[in-house]
C-alpha positions as CSV (number, residue, x, y, z in Angstrom):
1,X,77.5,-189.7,-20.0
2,X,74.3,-191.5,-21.5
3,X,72.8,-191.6,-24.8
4,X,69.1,-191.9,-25.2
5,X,69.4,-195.6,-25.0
6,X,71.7,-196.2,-21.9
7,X,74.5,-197.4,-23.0
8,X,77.4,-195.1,-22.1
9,X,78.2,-192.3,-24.9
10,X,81.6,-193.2,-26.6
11,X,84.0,-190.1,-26.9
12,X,86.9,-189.8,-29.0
13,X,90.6,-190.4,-27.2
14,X,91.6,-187.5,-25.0
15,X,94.7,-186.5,-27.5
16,X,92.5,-186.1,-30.4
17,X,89.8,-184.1,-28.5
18,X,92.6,-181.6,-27.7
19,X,94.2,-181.6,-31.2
20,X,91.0,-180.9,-32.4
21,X,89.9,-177.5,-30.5
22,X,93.8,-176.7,-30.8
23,X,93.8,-177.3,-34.8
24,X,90.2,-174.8,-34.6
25,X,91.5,-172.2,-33.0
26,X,94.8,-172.3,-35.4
27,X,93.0,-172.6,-38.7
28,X,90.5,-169.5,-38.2
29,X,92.9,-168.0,-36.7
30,X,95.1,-168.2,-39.8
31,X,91.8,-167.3,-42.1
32,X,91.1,-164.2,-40.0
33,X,95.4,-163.5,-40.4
34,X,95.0,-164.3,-44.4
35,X,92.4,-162.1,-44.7
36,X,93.9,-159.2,-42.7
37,X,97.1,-159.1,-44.3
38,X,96.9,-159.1,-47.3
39,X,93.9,-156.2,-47.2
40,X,96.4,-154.0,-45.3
41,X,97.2,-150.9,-48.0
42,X,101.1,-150.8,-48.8
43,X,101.6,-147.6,-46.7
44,X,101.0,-150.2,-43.5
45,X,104.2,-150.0,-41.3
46,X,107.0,-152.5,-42.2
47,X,106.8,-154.2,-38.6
48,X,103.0,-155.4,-39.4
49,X,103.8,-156.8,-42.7
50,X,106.7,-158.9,-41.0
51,X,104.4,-159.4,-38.0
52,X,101.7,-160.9,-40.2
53,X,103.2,-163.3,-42.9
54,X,106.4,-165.0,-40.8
55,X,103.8,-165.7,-38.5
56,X,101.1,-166.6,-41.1
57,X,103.7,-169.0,-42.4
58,X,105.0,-171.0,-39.7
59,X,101.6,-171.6,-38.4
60,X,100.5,-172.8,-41.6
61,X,103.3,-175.3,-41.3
62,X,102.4,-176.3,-37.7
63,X,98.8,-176.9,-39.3
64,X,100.0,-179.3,-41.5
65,X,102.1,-180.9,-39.5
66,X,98.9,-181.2,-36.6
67,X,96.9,-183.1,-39.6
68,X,99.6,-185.6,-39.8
69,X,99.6,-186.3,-36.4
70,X,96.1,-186.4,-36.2
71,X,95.7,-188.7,-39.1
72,X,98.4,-190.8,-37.4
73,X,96.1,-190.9,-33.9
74,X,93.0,-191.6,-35.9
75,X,94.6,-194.5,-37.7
76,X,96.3,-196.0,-34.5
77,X,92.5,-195.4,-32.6
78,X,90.9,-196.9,-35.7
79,X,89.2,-199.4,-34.1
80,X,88.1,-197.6,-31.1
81,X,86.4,-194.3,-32.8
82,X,83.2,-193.4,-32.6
83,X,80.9,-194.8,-35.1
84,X,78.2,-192.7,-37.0
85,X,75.0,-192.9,-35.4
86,X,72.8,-194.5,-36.9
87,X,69.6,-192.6,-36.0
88,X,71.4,-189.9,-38.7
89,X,69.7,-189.8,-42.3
90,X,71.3,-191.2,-45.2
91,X,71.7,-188.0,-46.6
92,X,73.1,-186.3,-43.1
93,X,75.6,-189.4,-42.8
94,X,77.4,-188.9,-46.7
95,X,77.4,-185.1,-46.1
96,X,78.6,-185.7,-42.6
97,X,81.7,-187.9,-44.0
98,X,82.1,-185.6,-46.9
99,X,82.5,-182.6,-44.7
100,X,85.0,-184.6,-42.4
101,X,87.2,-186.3,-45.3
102,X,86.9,-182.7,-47.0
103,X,88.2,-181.1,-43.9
104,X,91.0,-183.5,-43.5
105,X,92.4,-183.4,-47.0
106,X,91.9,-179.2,-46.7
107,X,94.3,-178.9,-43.9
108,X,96.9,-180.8,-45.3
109,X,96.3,-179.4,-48.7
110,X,95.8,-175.3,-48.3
111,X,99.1,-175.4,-45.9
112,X,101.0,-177.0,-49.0
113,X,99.6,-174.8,-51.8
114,X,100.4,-172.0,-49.4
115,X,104.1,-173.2,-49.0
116,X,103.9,-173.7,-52.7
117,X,103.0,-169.9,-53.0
118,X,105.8,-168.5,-50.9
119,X,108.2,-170.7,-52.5
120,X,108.0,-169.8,-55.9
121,X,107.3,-165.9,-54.7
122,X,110.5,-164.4,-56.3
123,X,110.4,-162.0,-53.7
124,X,109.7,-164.4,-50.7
125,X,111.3,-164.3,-47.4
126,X,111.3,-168.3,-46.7
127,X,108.7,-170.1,-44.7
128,X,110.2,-169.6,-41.5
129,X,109.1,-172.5,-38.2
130,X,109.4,-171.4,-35.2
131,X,112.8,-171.7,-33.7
132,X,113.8,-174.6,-36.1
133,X,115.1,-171.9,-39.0
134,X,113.6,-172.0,-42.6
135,X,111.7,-174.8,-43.8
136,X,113.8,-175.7,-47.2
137,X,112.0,-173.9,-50.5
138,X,112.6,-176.7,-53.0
139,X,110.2,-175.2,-56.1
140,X,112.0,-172.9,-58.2
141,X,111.1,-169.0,-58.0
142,X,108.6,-168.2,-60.8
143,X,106.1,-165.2,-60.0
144,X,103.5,-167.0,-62.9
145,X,103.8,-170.3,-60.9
146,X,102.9,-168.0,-57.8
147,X,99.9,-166.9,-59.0
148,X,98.4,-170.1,-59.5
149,X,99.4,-171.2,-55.9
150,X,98.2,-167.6,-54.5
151,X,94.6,-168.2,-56.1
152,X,94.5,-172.4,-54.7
153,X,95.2,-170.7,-51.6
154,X,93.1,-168.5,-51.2
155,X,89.6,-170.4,-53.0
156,X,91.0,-173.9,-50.9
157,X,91.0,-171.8,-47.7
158,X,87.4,-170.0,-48.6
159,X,86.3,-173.6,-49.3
160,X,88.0,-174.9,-45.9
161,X,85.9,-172.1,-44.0
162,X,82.8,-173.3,-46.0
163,X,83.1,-176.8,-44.6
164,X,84.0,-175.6,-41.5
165,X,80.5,-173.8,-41.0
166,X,78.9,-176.7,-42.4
167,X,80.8,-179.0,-39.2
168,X,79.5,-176.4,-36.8
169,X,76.1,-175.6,-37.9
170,X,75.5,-179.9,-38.3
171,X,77.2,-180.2,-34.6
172,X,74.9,-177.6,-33.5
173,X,71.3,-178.5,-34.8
174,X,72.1,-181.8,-33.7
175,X,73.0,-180.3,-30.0
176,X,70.3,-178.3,-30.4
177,X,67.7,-180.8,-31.8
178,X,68.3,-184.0,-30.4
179,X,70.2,-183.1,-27.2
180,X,71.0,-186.1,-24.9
181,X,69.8,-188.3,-28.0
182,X,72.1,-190.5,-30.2
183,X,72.9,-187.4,-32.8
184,X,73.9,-185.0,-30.6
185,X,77.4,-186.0,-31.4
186,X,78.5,-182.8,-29.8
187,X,79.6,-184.1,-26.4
188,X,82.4,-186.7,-28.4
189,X,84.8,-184.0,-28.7
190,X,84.3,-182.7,-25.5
């Protein structure tokens, strides 16, 4: 593909275009989950509640763990990455790297404080992972403690949604607005 001036349009490496769509999908998905779960009333059957949060949990952990590995591909690809364009306004390139370094530190952080939450739950069932059993609880049980890491959850995750309507809506007026030009940044991740 072709920007505006010719030259052919730099994308980023294959395995980070697909760890970035799969890490999308898993993040609102565990918003949407968040959300649902823990609105359901207390008469909800048993099965949901141990549908919801084992689930909610381990994906939260494979979230984290996805943000390593992406920060591990996006260091070894350093030198190869798309630049910013430089057609973009001052102001559109700091929120643009604001929004990406918030992103980043968000999905490494709300997956910890929401480890940090079930960990000191006195009444937590573990953070289960898949089929590799129980990921160790190492913070002490303290229901106080808890609701400090329930509320940095929660606001972090809000705030994670946030910048993740700002990414969108930036990727899509530049689709929209400059399409085929050297903005549209759009067609890099796909």
């Amino acid at each position: 593909m072709q920007n505006g001036i010719g030259s052919p349009r730099v994308k980023y490496p294959l395995s980070m275009r697909i760890l970035h769509w799969i890490r999308a999908v898993i993040i609102l998905g565990l918003i949407w989950s968040g959300w649902y779960m823990t609105e359901l009333p207390e008469t909800t059957p048993m099965e949901t509640f141990d549908l919801f949060y084992p689930n909610h949990k381990q994906f939260g952990v494979l979230v984290w763990l996805l943000a390593l590995v992406h920060l591990t591909i996006r260091y070894r690809n350093r030198r190869i990455l798309p630049q910013t364009p430089s057609g973009l306004h001052g102001w559109e390139k700091a929120l643009s790297h604001a929004v990406h370094y918030s992103i980043i530190a968000l999905t490494l952080l709300v997956p910890l404080l929401g480890y940090g939450m079930s960990s000191t739950f006195t009444q937590s069932d573990g953070v289960p992972f898949f089929f590799f059993g129980e990921v160790p609880e190492i913070l002490p049980k303290n229901d106080n403690v808890y609701e400090v890491f329930d509320m940095l959850h929660k606001y972090s995750a809000y705030v994670l949604l946030g910048l993740i309507v700002l990414h969108v809506a930036g990727a899509l007026k530049h689709r929209w607005q400059d399409s085929g030009g050297e903005t549209d940044v759009l067609p890099r991740m796909l």
